[in-house]
C-alpha positions as a Markdown table, in Angstrom:
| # | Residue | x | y | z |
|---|---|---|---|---|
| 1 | Unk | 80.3 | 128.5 | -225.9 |
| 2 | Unk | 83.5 | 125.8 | -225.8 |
| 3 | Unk | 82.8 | 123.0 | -224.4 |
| 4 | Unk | 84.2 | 121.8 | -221.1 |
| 5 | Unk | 86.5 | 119.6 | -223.0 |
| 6 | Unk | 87.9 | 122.3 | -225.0 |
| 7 | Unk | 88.0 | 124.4 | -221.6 |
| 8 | Unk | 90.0 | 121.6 | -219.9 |
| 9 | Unk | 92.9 | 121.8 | -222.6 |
| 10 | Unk | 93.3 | 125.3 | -221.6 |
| 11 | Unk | 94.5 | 123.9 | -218.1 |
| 12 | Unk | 98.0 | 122.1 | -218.5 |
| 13 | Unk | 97.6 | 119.3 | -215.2 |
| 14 | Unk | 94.7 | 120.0 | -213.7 |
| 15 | Unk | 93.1 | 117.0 | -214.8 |
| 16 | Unk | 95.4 | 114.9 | -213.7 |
| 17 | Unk | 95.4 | 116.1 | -210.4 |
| 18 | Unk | 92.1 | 116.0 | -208.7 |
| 19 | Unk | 91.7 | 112.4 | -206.1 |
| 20 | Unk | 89.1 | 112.2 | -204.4 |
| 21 | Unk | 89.8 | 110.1 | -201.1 |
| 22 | Unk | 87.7 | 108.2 | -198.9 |
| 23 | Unk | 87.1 | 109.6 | -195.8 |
| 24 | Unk | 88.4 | 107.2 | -193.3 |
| 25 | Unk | 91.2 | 105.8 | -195.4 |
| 26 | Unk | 94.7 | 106.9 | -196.2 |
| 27 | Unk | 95.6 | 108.7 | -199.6 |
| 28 | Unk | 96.8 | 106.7 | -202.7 |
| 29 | Unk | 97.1 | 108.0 | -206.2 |
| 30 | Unk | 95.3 | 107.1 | -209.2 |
| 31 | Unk | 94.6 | 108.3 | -212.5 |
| 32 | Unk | 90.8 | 108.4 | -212.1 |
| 33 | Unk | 89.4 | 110.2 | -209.1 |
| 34 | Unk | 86.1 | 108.4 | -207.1 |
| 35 | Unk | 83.6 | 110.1 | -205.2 |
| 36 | Unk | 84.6 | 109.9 | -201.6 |
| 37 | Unk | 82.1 | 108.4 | -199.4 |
| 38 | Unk | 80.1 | 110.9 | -197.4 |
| 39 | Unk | 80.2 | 112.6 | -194.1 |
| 40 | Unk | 77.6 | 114.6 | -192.4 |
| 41 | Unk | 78.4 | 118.0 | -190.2 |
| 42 | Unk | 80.7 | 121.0 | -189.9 |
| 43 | Unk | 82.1 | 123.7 | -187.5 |
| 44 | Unk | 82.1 | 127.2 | -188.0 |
| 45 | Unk | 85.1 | 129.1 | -187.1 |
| 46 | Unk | 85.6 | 131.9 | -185.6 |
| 47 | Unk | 88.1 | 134.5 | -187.3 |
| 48 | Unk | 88.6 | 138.3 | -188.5 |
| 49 | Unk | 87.9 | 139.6 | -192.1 |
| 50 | Unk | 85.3 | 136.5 | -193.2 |
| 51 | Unk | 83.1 | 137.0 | -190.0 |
| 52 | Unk | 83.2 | 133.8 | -188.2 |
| 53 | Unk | 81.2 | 133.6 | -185.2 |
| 54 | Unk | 81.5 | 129.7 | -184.3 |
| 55 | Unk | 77.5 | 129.3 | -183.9 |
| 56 | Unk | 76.9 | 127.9 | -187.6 |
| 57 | Unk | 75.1 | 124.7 | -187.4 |
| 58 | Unk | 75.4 | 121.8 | -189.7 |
| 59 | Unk | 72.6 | 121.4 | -192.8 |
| 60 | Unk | 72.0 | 118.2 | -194.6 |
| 61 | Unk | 74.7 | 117.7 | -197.3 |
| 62 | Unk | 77.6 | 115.7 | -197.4 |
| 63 | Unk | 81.3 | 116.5 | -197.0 |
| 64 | Unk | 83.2 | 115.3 | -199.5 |
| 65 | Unk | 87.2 | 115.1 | -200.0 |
| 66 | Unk | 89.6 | 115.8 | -203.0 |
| 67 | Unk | 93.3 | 115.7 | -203.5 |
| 68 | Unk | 95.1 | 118.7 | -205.3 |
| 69 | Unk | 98.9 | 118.7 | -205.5 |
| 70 | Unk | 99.1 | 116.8 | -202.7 |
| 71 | Unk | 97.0 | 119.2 | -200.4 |
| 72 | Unk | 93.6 | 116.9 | -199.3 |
| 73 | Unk | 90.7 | 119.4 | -199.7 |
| 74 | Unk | 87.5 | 119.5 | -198.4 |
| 75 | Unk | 84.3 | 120.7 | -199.2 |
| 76 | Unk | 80.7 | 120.5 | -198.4 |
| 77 | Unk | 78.5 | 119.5 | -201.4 |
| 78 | Unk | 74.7 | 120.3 | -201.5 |
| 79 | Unk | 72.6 | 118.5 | -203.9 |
| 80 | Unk | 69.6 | 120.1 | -205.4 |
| 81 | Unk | 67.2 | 116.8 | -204.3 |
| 82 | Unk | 67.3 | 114.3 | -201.8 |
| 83 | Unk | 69.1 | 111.9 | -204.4 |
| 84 | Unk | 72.7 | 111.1 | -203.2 |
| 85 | Unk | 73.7 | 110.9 | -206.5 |
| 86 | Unk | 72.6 | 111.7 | -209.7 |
| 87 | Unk | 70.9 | 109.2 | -212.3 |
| 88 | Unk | 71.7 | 109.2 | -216.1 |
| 89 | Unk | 68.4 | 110.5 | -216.2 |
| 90 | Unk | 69.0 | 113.7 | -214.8 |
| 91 | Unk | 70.2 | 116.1 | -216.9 |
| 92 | Unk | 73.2 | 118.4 | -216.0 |
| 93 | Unk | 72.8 | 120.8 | -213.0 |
| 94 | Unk | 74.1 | 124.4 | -212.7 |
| 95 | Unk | 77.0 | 124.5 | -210.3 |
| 96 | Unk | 77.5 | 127.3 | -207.8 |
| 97 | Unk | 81.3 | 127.6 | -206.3 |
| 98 | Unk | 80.8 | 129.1 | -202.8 |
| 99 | Unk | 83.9 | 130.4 | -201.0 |
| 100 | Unk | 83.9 | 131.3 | -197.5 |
| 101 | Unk | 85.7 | 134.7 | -195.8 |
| 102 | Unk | 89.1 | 134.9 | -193.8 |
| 103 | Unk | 89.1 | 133.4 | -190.8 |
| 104 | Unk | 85.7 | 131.5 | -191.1 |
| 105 | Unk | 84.6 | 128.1 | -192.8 |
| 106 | Unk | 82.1 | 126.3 | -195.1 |
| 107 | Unk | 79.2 | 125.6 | -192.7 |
| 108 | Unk | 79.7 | 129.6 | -191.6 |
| 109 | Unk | 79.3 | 130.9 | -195.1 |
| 110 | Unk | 76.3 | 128.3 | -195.4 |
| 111 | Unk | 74.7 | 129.8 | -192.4 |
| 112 | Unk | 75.1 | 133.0 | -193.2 |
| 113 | Unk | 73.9 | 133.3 | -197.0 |
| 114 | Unk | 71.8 | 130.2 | -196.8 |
| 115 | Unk | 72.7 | 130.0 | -200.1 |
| 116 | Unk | 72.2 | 125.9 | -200.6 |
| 117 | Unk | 68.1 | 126.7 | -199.6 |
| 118 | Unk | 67.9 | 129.3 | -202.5 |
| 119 | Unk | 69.9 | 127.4 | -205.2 |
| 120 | Unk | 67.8 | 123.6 | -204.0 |
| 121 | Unk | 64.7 | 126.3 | -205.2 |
| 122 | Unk | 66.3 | 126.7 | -208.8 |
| 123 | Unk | 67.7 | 122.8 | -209.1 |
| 124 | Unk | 71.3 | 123.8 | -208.5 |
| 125 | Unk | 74.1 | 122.3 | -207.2 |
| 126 | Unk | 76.4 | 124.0 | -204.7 |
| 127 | Unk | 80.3 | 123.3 | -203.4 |
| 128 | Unk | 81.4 | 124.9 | -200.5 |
| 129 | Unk | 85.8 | 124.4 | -200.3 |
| 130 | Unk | 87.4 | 124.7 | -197.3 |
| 131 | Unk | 90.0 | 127.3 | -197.5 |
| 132 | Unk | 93.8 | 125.7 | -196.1 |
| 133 | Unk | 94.2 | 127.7 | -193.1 |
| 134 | Unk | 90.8 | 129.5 | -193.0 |
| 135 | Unk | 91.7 | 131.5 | -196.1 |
| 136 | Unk | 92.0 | 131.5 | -199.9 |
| 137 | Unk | 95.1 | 133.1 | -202.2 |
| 138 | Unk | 92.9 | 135.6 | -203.8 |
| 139 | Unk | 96.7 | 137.5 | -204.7 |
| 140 | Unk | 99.3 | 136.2 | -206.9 |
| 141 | Unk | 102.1 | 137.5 | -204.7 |
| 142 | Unk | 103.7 | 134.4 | -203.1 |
| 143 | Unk | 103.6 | 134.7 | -198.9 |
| 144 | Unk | 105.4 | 132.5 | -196.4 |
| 145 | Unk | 101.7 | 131.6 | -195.3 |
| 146 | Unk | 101.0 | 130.7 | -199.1 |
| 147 | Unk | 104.1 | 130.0 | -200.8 |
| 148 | Unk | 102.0 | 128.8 | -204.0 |
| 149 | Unk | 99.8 | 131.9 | -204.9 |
| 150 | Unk | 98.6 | 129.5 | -207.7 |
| 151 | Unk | 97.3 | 127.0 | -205.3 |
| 152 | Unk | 93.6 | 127.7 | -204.9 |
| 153 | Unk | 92.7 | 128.4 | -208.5 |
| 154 | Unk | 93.8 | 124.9 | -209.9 |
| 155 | Unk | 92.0 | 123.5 | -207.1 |
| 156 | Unk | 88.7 | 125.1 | -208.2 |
| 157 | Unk | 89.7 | 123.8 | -211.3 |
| 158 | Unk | 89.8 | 120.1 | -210.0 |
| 159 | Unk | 86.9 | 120.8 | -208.2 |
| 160 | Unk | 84.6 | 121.5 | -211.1 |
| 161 | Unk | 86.2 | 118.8 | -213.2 |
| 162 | Unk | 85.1 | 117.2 | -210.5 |
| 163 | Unk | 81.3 | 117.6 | -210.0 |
| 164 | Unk | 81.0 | 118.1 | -213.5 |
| 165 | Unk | 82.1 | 114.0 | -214.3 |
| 166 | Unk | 80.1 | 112.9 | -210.7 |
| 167 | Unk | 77.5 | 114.8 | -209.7 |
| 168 | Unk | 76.6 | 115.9 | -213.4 |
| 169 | Unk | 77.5 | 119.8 | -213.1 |
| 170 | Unk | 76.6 | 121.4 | -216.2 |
| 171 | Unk | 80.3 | 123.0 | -217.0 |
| 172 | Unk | 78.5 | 125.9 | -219.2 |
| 173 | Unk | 76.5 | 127.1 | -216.1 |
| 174 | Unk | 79.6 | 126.7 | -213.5 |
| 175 | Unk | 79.0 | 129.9 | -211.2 |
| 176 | Unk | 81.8 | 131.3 | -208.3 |
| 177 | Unk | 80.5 | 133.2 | -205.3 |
| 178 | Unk | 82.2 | 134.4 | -202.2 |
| 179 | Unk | 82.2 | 136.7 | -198.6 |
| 180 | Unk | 85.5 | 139.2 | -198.1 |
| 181 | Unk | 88.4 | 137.1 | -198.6 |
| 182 | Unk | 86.4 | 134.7 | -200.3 |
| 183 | Unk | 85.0 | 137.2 | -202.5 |
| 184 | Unk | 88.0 | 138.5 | -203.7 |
| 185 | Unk | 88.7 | 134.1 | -204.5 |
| 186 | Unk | 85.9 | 134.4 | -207.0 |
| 187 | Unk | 87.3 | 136.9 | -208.5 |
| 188 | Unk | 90.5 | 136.0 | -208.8 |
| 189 | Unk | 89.0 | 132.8 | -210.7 |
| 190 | Unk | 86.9 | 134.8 | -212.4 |
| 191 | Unk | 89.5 | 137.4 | -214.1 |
| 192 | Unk | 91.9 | 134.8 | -214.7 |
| 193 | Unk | 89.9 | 131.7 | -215.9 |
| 194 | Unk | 87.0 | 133.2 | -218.0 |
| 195 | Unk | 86.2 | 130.3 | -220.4 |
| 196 | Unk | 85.6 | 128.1 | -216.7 |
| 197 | Unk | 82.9 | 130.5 | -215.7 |
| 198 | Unk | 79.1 | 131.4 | -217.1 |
| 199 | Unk | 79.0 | 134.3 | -214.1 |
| 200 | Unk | 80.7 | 135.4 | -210.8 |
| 201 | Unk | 79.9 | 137.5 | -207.9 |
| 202 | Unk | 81.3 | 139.2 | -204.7 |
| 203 | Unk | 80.2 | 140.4 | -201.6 |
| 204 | Unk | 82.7 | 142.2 | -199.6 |
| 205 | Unk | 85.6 | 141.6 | -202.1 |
| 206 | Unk | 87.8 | 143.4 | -204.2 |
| 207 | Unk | 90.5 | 142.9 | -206.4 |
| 208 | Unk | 93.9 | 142.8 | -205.2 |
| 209 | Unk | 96.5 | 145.2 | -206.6 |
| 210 | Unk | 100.1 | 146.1 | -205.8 |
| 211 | Unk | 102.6 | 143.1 | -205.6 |
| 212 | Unk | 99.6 | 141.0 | -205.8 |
| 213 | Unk | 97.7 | 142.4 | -208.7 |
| 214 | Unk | 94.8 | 140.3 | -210.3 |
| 215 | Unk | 93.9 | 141.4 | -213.8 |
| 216 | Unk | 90.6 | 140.4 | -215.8 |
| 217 | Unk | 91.7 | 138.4 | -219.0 |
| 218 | Unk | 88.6 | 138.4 | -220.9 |
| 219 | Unk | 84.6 | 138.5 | -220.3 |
| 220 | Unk | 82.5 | 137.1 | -218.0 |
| 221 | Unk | 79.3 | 138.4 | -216.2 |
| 222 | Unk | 80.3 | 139.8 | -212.5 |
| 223 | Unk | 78.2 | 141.8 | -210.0 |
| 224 | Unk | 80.0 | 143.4 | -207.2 |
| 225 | Unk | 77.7 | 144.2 | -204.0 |
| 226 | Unk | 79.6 | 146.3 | -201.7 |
| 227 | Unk | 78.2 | 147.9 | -198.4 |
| 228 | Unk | 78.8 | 151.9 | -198.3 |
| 229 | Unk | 79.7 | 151.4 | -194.9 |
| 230 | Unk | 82.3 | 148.8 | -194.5 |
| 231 | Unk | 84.6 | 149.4 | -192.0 |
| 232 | Unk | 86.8 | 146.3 | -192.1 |
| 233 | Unk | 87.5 | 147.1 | -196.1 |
| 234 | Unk | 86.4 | 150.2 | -197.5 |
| 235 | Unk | 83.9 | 151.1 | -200.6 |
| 236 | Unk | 87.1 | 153.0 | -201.7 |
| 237 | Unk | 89.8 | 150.4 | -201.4 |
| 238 | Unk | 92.7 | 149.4 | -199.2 |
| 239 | Unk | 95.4 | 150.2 | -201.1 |
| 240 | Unk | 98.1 | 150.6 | -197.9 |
| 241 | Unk | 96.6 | 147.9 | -195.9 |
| 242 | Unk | 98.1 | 147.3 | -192.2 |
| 243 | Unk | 100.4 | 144.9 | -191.2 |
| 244 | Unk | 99.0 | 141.2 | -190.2 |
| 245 | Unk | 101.5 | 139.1 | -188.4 |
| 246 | Unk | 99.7 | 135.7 | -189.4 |
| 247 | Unk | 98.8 | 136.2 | -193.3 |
| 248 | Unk | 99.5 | 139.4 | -194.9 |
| 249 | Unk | 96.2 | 141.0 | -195.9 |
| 250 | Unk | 96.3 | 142.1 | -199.4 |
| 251 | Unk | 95.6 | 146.2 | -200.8 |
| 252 | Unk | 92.5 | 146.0 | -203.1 |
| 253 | Unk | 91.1 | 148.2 | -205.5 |
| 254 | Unk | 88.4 | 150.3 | -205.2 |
| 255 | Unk | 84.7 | 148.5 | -205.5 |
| 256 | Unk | 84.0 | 150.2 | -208.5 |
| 257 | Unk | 87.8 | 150.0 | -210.3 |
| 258 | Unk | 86.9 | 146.3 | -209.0 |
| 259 | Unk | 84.1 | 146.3 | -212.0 |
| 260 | Unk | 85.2 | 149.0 | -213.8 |
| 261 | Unk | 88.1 | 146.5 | -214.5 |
| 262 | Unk | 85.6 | 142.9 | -215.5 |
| 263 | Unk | 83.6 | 145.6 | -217.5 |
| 264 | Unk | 86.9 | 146.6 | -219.4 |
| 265 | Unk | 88.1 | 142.9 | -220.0 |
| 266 | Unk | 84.3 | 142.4 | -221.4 |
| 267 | Unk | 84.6 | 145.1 | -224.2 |
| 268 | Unk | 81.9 | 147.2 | -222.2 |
| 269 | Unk | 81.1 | 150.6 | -223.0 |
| 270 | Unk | 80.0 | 153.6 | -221.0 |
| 271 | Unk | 77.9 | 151.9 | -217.1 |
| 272 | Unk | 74.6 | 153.5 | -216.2 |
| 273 | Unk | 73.9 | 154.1 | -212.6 |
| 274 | Unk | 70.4 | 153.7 | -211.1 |
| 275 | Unk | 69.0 | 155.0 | -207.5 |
| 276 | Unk | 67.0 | 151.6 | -206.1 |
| 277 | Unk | 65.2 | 151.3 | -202.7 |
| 278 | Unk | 68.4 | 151.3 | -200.4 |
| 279 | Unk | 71.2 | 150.8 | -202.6 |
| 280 | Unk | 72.6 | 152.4 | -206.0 |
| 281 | Unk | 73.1 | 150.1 | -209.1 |
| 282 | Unk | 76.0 | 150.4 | -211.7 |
| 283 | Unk | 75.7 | 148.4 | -214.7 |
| 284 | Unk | 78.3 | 148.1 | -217.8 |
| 285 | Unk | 77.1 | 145.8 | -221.0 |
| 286 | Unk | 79.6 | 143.4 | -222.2 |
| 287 | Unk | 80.2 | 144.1 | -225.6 |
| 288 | Unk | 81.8 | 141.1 | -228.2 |
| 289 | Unk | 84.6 | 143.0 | -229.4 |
| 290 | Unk | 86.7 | 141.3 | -226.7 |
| 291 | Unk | 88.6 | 138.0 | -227.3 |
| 292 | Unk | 85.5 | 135.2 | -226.2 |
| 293 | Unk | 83.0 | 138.0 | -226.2 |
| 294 | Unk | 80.3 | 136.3 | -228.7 |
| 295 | Unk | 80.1 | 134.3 | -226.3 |
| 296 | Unk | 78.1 | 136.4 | -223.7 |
| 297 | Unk | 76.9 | 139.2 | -226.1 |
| 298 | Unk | 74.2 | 139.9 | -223.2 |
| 299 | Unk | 76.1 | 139.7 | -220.0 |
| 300 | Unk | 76.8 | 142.3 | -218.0 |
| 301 | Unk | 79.0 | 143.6 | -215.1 |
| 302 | Unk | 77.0 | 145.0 | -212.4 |
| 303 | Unk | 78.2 | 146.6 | -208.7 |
| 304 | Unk | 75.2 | 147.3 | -206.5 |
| 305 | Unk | 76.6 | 149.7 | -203.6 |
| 306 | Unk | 74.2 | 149.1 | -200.3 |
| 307 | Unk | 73.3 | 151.6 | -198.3 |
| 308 | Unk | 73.3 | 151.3 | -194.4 |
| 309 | Unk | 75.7 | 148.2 | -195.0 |
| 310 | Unk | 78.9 | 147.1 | -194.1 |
| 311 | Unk | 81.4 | 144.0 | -194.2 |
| 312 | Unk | 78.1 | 141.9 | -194.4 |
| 313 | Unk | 75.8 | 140.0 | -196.3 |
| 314 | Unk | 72.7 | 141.6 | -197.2 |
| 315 | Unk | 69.7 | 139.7 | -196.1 |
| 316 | Unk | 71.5 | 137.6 | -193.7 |
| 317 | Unk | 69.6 | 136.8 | -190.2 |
| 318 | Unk | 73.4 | 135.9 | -188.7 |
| 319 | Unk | 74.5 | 138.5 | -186.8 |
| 320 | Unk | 78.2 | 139.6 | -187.8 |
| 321 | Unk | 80.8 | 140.3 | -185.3 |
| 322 | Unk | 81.5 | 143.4 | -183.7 |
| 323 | Unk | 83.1 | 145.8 | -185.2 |
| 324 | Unk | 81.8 | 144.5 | -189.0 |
| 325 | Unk | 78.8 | 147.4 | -189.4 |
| 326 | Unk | 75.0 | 146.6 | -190.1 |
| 327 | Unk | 73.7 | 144.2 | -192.3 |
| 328 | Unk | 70.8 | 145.5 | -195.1 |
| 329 | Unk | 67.8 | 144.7 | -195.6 |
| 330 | Unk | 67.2 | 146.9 | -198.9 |
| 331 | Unk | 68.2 | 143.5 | -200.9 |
| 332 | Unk | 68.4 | 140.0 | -200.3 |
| 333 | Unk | 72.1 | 139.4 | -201.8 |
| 334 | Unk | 71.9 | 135.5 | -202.1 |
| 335 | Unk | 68.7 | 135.8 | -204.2 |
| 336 | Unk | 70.1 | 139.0 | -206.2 |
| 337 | Unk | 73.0 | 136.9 | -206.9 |
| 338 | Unk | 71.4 | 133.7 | -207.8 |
| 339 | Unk | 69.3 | 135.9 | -210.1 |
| 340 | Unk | 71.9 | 137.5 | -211.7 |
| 341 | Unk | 73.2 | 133.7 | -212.4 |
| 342 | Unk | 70.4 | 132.7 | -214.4 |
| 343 | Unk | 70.0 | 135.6 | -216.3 |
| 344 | Unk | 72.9 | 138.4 | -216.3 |
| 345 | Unk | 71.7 | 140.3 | -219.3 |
| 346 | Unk | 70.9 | 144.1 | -218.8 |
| 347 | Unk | 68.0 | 143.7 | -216.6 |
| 348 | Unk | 65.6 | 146.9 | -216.0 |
């Protein structure tokens, strides 16, 4: 696996561009970014397709700052111990990038996957960015809303460059995770930067098509976990999606094209489907035919489809807004995940 040295030449500027700012001072340039001071709490907000509800309360953790091309950027950092920073004696720590859904926040998504309690359990590190204006640009067609559709992906970049030099994020076990809108953010990073990622996974989120098309560029692991129910964005797709007069929302592919497509970048060959307790399991083996594909010859792609679900996180005790369906219990998708993130090979 390249190391994230030779990763970084594959980004023209992104070094260069990350600042981190201190919190209650103005912004100035420099070539070397500093960690910004920390900050304690967060709101949730309430919004449409990311299920905001307003009622997350703050965790300990620290929120942090960075500059991107000239957009300050914030994020709530978790660390894996009670140590604000790391020591040299610590060796380096997988990273997990969590992004929220439309309309909601960091401290929402944290609530709602308790994700930072299940990754402290396995020593991991986990960043939760603030999307500009509740929401990520998980298309590449350019909007009046996000004029840049390259904007959030060089910032996840920056990000892991980041962590990686100051909170000693391991950059061959860097991990993206997301709800809805967020989702579809992973795996937008995941299909078009690859070589950043050692896995990626969804809930809620498909790939765009259309005008906005993403396309997987090489292999990566992925799982897809999609509710059979979802009524906000269906199992099947939105491929005519309606009208939004705030921020266009953007047609998708099907959940299973969604894999079908990661599984086809990967080299895979012919999935196999499984019936599990209260959800089916699809899973495609990455083969090493692809460009980069010696370098996973065990991952795999996987799309669990939950049964009795819908635009929600499995597991989750929060309850979702009206109108978003029921959550599961047949899996816990924040351990699932998390699992899948330590060991994505073909499982059972």
């Amino acid at each position: 696996m390249r190391s994230f040295g030779e990763r970084s030449r594959r980004w023209p500027g992104v070094l260069a561009l990350a600042l981190v700012l201190p919190l209650a001072g103005c912004a100035t340039d420099s070539d070397r970014p500093d960690a910004a001071p920390p900050s304690s709490g967060s709101s949730a907000t309430s919004g449409s397709t990311g299920g905001g509800t307003g009622t997350a309360t703050a965790a300990p953790g620290t929120r942090e700052q960075l500059r991107v091309d000239g957009d300050v950027r914030q994020y709530l950092l978790h660390r894996p111990s009670s140590t604000p920073a790391p020591s040299a004696a610590d060796g380096p720590r997988p990273l997990v990038v969590a992004f929220h859904g439309r309309g909601a926040d960091a401290a929402e998504l944290r609530a709602k996957t308790r994700l930072e309690k299940a990754a402290t359990a396995r020593g991991m590190l986990v960043a939760f960015p603030e999307g500009l204006g509740h929401g990520w640009g998980a298309g590449t067609r350019a909007t009046r809303q996000r004029p840049d559709p390259e904007l959030d992906v060089r910032f996840t970049e920056a990000l892991v460059e980041h962590l990686v030099r100051t909170e000693r994020a391991d950059p061959e076990r860097v991990y993206v995770a997301g709800f809805s809108n967020g989702g579809s953010m992973a795996l937008r990073v995941a299909a078009e930067r690859p070589r950043l990622l050692a896995g990626a996974a969804s809930v809620s989120g498909q790939l765009p098509t259309g005008d906005a098309a993403v396309e997987p560029t090489g292999p990566v692991p992925v799982m897809v976990v999609y509710g059979a129910d979802d009524p906000v964005r269906p199992l099947a797709g939105l491929p005519s999606p309606p009208p939004d007069p705030e921020e266009p929302i953007l047609a998708t592919r099907s959940a299973r094209d969604t894999a079908a497509a990661f599984a086809a970048a990967g080299g895979a060959g012919e999935p196999v489907t499984r019936e599990e307790e209260g959800y089916d399991r699809t899973v495609w083996r990455l083969g090493t035919g692809a460009p980069g594909g010696d370098r996973r010859p065990d991952g795999t792609v996987r799309l669990l489809v939950v049964e009795d679900a819908g635009h929600t996180w499995p597991g989750s005790t929060v309850p979702p807004p009206e109108g978003f369906g029921p959550v599961s219990r047949a899996l816990d998708a924040t351990d699932t995940i998390l699992d899948f993130f330590a060991d994505p090979g073909p499982g059972r």
